[in-house]
N, C-alpha and C positions, 0 to 999 in steps of 0.2 A: 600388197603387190611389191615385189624386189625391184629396184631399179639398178642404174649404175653406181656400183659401191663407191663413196670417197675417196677411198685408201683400194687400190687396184692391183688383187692378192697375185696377178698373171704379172706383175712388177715387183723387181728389187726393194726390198726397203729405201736402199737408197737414191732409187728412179723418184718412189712417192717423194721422199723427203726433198728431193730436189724440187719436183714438177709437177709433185701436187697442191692439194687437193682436186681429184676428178668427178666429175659427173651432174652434178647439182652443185654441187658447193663452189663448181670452178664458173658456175656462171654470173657473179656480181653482182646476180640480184638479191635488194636485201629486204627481209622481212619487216612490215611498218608492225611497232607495238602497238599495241592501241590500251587505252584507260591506262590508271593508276598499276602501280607495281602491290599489293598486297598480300603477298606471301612473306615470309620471314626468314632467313637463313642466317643465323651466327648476327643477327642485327641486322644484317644486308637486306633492304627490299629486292624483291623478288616478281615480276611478272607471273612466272610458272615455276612449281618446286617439279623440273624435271629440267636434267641435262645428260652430258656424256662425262664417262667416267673416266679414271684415266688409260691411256692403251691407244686410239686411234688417232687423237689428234695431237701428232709428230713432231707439228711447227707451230710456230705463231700462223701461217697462213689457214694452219687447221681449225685453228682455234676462232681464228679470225671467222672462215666461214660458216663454222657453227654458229657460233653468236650472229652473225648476218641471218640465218637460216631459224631463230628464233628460239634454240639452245638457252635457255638462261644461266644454266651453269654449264662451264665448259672447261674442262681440267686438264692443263697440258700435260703432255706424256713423262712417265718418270724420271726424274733424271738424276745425275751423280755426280760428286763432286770432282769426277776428272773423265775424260773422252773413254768411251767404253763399246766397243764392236756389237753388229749384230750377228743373230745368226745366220748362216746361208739360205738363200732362197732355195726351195720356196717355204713360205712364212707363216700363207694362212692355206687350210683346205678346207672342203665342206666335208661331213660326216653324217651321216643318219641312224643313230643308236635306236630306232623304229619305238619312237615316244621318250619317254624322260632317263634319264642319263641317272639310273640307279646304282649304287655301288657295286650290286651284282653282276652288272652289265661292263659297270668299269674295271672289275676286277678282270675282263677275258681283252680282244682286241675288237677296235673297229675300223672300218676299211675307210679309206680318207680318198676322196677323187676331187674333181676342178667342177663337179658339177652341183650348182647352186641353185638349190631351190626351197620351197617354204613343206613345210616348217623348218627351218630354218638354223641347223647347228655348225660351229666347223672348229676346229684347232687350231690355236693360233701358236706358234715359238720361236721369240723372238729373241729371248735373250736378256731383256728390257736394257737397249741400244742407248745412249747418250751419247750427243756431239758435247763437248769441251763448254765448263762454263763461261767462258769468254764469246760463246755464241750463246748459248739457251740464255745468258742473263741480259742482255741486251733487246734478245728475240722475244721474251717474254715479257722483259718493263714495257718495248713497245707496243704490244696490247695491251697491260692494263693503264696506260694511260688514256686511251681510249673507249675503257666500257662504257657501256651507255648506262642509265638510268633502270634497273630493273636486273640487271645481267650481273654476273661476277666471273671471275675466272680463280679457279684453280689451281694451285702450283706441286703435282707431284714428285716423291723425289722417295729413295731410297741409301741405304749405305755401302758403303765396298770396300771390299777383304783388301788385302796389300797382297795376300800368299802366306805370310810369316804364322797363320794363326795368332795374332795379336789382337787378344778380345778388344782388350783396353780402347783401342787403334780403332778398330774398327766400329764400335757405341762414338766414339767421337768424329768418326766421318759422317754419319747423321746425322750430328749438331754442327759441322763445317757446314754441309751442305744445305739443310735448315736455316743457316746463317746469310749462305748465297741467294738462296731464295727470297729471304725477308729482302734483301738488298736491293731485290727487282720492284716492291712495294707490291704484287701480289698478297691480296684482301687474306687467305685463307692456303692453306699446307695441309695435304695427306700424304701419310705415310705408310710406303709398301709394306707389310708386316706379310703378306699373302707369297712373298716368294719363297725362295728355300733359302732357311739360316746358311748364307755364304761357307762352304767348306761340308755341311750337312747336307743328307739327302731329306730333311725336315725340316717341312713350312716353319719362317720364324715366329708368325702367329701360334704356333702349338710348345715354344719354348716358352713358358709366362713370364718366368722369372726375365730371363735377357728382355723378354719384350718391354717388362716393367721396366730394363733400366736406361731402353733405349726412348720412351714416351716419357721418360722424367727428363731422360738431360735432354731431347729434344724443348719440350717445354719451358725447363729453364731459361733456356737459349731465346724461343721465340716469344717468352712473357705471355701477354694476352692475345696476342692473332692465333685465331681459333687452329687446332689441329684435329685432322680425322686418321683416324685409323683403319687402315684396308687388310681386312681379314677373310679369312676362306670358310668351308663350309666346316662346322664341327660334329663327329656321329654320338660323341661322348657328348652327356648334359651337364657333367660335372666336372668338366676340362672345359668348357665355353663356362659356366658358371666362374671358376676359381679367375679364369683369363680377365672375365668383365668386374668380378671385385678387385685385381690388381689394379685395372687402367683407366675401369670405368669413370672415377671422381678424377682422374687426371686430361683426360681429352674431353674434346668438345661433340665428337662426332665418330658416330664405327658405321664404316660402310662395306658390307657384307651380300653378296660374295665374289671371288673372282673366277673362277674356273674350278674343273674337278678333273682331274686328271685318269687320262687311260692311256694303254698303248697305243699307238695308232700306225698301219700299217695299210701299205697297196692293193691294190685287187689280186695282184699275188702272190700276198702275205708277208711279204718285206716290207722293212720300214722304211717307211716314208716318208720321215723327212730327216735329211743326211745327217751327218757328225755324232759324232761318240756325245753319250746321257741323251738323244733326242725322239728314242721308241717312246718314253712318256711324253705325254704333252696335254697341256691344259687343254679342257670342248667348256665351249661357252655360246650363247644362242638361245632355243627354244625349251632345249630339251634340259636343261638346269634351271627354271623358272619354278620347278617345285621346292629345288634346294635354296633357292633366293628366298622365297615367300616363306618356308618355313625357319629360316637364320629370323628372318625380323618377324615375325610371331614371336620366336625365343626371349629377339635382345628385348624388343617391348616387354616381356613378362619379367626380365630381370630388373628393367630398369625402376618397371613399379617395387618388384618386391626389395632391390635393395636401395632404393629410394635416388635414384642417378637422375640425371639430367639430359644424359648425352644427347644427339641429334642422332636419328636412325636413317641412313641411306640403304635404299633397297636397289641392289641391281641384280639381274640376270635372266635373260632372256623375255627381255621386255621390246617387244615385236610390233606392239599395235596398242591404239589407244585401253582397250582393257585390261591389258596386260598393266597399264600403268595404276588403273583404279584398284585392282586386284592388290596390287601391293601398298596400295594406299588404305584399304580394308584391312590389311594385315597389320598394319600401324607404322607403316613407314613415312617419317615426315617430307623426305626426299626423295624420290627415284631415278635412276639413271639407266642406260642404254647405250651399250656399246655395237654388238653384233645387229641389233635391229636399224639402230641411227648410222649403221654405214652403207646399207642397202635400202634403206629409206630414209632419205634428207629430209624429207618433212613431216617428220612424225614428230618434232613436238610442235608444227603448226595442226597436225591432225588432234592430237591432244587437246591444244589451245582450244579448240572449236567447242569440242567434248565440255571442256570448261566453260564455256560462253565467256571466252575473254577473243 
């Protein structure tokens, strides 16, 4: 059942970022944990290996009510090492590619309206906004000095171009901002690899080489606190293969997927949502949960056969408690939930139950 979304798509990003979280999350009530923490993350005990990925929760107060709301892992939204604009409202729509979001489907257009209903897909473009490190690093130490016992938070972040095409420059604003993060004492760091190479109209998770040299100096830089890597869906088995032998023994974690992109235009065939580059746009929801579940089938089969370690996050279109066993069948040691957990605030207490915890 949909309730009232968190993040309120009929609002400016910057209305939410101000005055939210709404709907469930803005009511103060907070979830009691109950027994021991027994799951495992990167060392971290863990209550439930399910939380929100990074993308919806904006602020510290997001992240805040997620973790109240019984989220165990909660990942703040990406950020960069200097103040970065969003895109124009509006931000998010809902879409109905009528079942799962095939590439055949994405290659044409689909119609984007304000009307939200299950099953449950829509498009989100954002831009991936950041306020100025001098807020997010503040705003984020003061949650995690506050986790509780069982819970961890996540510190997403990304790098950024200058304009000058300065490779150099830019692999090194991912270890600046890597750096800022660590600074907030934030347990754990993932890194967007699923946007577009800055300057490119191509994901930089499909450059392997740049990605290898942006997961090495990252790593450098933040020693042993775990890093994940956020990567998209791959159609080639031999360009995700070559990808997971570059980076695989170097990260701790690949969490796959974030969106799949298509055109997306009005009921009368204009694009919908304004500004030049914005007819694509990532759908994420119901109707991508086939391309979630088969990404970690994959990463699981590579990681036996080239004998890795990494932690497998599974997200996409994880809507209801089966949806999260489904992916746990699949061999995902973590899962996460973005488009489900912001129309339903209590799906990882529905979860939890499922669990007998």
């Amino acid at each position: 059942m949909l309730r009232s979304p968190f993040y309120n798509p009929e609002k400016t990003y910057e209305e939410n970022f101000t005055n939210g979280p709404f709907g469930a999350f803005a009511d103060s009530v907070i979830y009691q944990l109950k027994g021991e923490p027994k799951y495992n993350f990167f060392g971290y005990e863990l209550h439930a290996p399910f939380g929100i990925p990074a993308g919806p929760l904006i602020n510290g107060n997001f992240v805040q009510a997620a973790l109240d709301k019984g989220f165990d892992i909660a990942t703040y939204k990406t950020v960069r090492s200097r103040k970065y604009p969003c895109h124009p409202w509006p931000n998010i729509l809902a879409v109905n590619p009528g079942g799962d979001l095939t590439f055949e489907k994405a290659g044409g257009r689909l119609v984007a309206t304000r009307d939200y209903r299950e099953p449950l897909s829509i498009t989100n473009s954002f831009g991936v906004p950041s306020p100025a490190p001098e807020f997010w690093q503040a705003d984020l130490a003061k949650i995690v000095k506050n986790i509780r016992p069982g819970q961890i938070v996540v510190g997403g972040f990304q790098g950024t171009k200058k304009g000058d095409g300065d490779i150099v420059a830019y692999i090194d604003d991912f270890k600046t901002t890597a750096r800022l993060l660590v600074e907030t004492g934030v347990p754990a760091l993932e890194v967007n690899l699923s946007c577009p190479n800055e300057g490119t109209a191509h994901l930089l998770c499909f450059d392997i080489e740049r990605s290898r040299q942006i997961v090495e100096t990252i790593k450098y830089e933040i020693g042993k606190i775990p890093l994940i890597v956020k990567i998209a869906y791959y159609q080639d088995d031999k360009i995700l293969k070559n990808f997971v032998k570059e980076i695989g023994a170097i990260v701790d974690g690949i969490s796959a997927i974030n969106t799949i992109a298509a055109e997306i235009v009005d009921t009368e065939g204009k694009q919908a949502l304004p500004g030049d580059g914005r007819l694509r746009s990532g759908v994420c929801g119901q109707s991508i949960k086939w391309a979630g579940l088969e990404m970690v089938a994959r990463l699981k089969k590579l990681r036996e056969e080239l004998n890795y370690s990494y932690t497998i996050i599974g997200v996409g279109g994880v809507t209801a408690p089966q949806d999260f066993f489904d992916y746990q069948t699949r061999g995902a040691d973590i899962v996460m939930s973005a488009t489900g957990a912001m129309w339903n605030p209590y799906l990882a207490q529905d979860i939890k139950k499922e669990l007998g915890l």
